[in-house]
C-alpha positions in Angstrom: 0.0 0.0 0.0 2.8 2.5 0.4 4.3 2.1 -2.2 1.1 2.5 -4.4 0.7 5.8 -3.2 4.2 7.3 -3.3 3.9 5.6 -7.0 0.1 7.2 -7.9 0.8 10.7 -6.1 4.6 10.8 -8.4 2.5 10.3 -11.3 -0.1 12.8 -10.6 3.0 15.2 -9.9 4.7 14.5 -13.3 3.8 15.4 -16.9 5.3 12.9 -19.4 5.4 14.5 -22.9 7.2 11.7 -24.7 4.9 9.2 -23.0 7.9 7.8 -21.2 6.1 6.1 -18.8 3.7 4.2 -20.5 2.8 1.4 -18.6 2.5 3.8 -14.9 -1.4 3.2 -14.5 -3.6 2.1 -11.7 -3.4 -1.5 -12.5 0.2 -1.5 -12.0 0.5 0.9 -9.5 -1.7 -1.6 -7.1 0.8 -4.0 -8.0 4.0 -2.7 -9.0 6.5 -5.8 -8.0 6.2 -9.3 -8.5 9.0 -10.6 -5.8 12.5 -9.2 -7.6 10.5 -8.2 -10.9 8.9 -4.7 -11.7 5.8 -3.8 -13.7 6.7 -0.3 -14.0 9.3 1.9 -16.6 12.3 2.9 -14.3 11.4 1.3 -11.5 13.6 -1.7 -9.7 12.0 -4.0 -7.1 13.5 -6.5 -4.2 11.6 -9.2 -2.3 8.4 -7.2 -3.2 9.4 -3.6 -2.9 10.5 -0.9 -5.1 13.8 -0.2 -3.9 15.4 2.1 -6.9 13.8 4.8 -9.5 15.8 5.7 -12.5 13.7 8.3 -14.0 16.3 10.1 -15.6 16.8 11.8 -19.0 13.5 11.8 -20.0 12.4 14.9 -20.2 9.7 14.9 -17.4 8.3 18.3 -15.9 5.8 18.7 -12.6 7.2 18.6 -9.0 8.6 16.1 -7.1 6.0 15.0 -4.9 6.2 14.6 -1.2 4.3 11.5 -1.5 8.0 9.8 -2.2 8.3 9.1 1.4 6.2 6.4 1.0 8.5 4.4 -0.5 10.4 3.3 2.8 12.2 0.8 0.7 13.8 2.7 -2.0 17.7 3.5 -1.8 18.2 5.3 -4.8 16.3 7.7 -6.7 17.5 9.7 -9.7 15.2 11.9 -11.4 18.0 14.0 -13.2 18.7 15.7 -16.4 14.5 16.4 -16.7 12.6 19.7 -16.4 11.3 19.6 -13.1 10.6 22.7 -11.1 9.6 23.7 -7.7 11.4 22.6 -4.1 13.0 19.5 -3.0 10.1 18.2 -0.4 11.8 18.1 2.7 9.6 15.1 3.1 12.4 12.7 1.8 13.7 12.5 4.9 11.4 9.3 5.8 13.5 7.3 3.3 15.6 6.4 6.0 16.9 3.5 3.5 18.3 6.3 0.6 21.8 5.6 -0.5 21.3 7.4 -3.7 19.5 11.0 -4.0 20.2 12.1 -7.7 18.2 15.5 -8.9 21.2 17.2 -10.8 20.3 19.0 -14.0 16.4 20.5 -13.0 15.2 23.5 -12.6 14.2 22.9 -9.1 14.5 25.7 -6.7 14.6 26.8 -2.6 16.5 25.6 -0.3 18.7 22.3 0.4 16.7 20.7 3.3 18.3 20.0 6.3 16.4 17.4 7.4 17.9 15.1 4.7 20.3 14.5 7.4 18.2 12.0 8.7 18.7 9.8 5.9 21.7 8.4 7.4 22.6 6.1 4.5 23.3 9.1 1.7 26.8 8.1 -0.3 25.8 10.5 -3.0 24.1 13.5 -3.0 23.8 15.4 -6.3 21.8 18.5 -6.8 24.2 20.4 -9.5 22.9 22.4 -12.7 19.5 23.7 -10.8 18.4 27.1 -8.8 18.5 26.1 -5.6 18.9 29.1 -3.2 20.0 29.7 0.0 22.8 28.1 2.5 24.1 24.4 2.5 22.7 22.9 5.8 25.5 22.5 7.9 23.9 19.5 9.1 24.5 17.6 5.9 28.3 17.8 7.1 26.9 15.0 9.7 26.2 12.3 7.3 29.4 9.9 7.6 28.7 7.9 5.0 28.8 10.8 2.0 31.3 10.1 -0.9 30.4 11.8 -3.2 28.5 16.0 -3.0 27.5 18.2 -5.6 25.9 21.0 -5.4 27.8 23.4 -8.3 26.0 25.8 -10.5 23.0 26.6 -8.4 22.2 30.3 -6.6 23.3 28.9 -3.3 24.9 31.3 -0.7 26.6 31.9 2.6 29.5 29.9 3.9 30.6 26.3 3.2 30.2 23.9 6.1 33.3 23.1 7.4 32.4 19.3 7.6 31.8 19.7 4.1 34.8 20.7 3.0 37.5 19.6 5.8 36.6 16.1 6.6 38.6 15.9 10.0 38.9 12.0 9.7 41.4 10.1 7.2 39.0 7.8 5.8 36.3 10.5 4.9 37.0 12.1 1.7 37.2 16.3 1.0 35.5 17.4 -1.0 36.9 19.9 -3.5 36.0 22.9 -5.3 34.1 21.5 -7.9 31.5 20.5 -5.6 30.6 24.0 -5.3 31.7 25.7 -8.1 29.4 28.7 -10.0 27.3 29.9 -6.7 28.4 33.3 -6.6 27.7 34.0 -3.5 29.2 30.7 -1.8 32.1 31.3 -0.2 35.1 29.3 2.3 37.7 26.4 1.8 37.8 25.1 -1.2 36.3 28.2 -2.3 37.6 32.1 -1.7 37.0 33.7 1.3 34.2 35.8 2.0 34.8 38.9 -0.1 34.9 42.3 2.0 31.7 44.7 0.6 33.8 47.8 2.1 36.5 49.8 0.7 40.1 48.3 0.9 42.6 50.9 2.5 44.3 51.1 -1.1 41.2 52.1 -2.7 40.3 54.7 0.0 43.7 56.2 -0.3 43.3 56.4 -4.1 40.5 57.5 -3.8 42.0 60.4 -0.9 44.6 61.1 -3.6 42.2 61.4 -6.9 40.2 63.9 -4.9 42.9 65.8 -3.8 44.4 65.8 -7.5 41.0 66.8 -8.6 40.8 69.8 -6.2 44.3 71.0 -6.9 43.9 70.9 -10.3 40.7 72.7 -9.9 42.0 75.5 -7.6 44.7 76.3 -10.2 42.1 76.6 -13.0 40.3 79.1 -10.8 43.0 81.1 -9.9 44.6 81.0 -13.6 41.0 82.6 -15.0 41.0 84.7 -12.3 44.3 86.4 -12.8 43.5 86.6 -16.7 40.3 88.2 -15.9 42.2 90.8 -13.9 45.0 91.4 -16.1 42.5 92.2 -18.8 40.6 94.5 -16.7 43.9 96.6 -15.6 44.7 97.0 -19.3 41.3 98.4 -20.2 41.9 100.7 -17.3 45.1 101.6 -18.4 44.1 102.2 -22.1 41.0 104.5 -20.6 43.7 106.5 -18.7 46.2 107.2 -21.1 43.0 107.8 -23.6 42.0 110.8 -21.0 45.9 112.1 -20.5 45.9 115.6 -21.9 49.2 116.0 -24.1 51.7 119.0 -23.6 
């Protein structure tokens, strides 16, 4: 029963232009295993359950529906390289199960939720090529069992977690720049530091010195007119002087 309604609530969430997923209807969503064997397009099953959805590449769009959750079996789900929009339901974290969470190449957006940190069994995590917005849960930095993190060319922002990007024990990798490459505003190891929004001293003493430049340069145009202006005024006074000088 689960499973039949993570499997008819994903369906009602997804359009499927090229008719993909042909044989996803009622019938088969009442019964979608049979032991190791699956009825369904993409789908995988073990001892009666669906345990891994491969829905990628072809070119679905919708939402991923919350409804997931109810597939408490499944340890791997990639719905990448599709056109799906809207946020990553922060209802995944009930598949407590997931090895395997692959939406890279969407145009879903939000935030990363932090409560997939309670899906202790993540080795991969891949969200790259999508909007997402906002700060990489610290959290995430918890889950031992990550090998592999992606979250590049998103909007995402703030400050890598340390756990993220410093794995403090031996066996754990690190994971390196690419992992967070083309969010602008993401900053910290392996990234660049936190740019500073003020002035740097250089600027505000170039800036000192243009100004000063500027005024001196200025000043000396004032006083050069002014002088000319003056010089031209004694020698009208002069010439209406000597104009008025009586001659002997």
């Amino acid at each position: 029963p689960n499973d039949e309604a993570c499997l008819t609530h994903l369906n009602k969430s997804l359009q499927d232009p090229t008719k993909s997923l042909h044989n996803w209807n009622e019938q088969n969503f009442a019964k979608p295993c049979n032991d190791s064997t699956s009825n369904l397009q993409g789908a995988i099953c073990t001892n009666g359950r669906i345990y891994k959805l491969s829905l990628n590449n072809l070119s679905l769009r919708g939402t991923i529906s919350p409804f997931l959750s109810n597939c408490t079996n499944l340890q791997a789900l990639d719905l990448s390289s599709n056109f799906l929009t809207g946020p990553i339901p922060p209802d995944l974290q009930s598949l407590v199960n997931l090895a395997v969470l692959n939406l890279s190449s969407n145009r879903l957006e939000g935030e990363i939720p932090p409560q997939l940190t309670l899906c202790a069994y993540l080795n991969i995590i891949d969200f790259h090529d999508n909007l997402l917005t906002g700060p990489i849960p610290q959290q995430l930095g918890l889950l031992n069992r990550l090998s592999a993190f992606d979250v590049s060319n998103n909007r995402l922002s703030g400050p890598i977690p340390v756990l993220l990007s410093n794995r403090s024990s031996p066996n754990l990798p690190r994971f390196n720049a690419s992992s967070f490459e083309g969010n602008k505003d993401l900053y910290g190891y392996p990234l660049p530091p936190l740019k500073s929004k003020g002035l740097s001293i250089l600027a505000i003493v170039g800036i000192g010195l243009g100004s000063g430049l500027a005024s001196l340069v200025l000043s000396f145009t004032g006083v050069c007119i002014w002088l000319k202006v003056t010089d031209r005024k004694v020698a009208l006074e002069e010439g209406k002087i000597s104009h008025l000088m009586p001659d002997y």
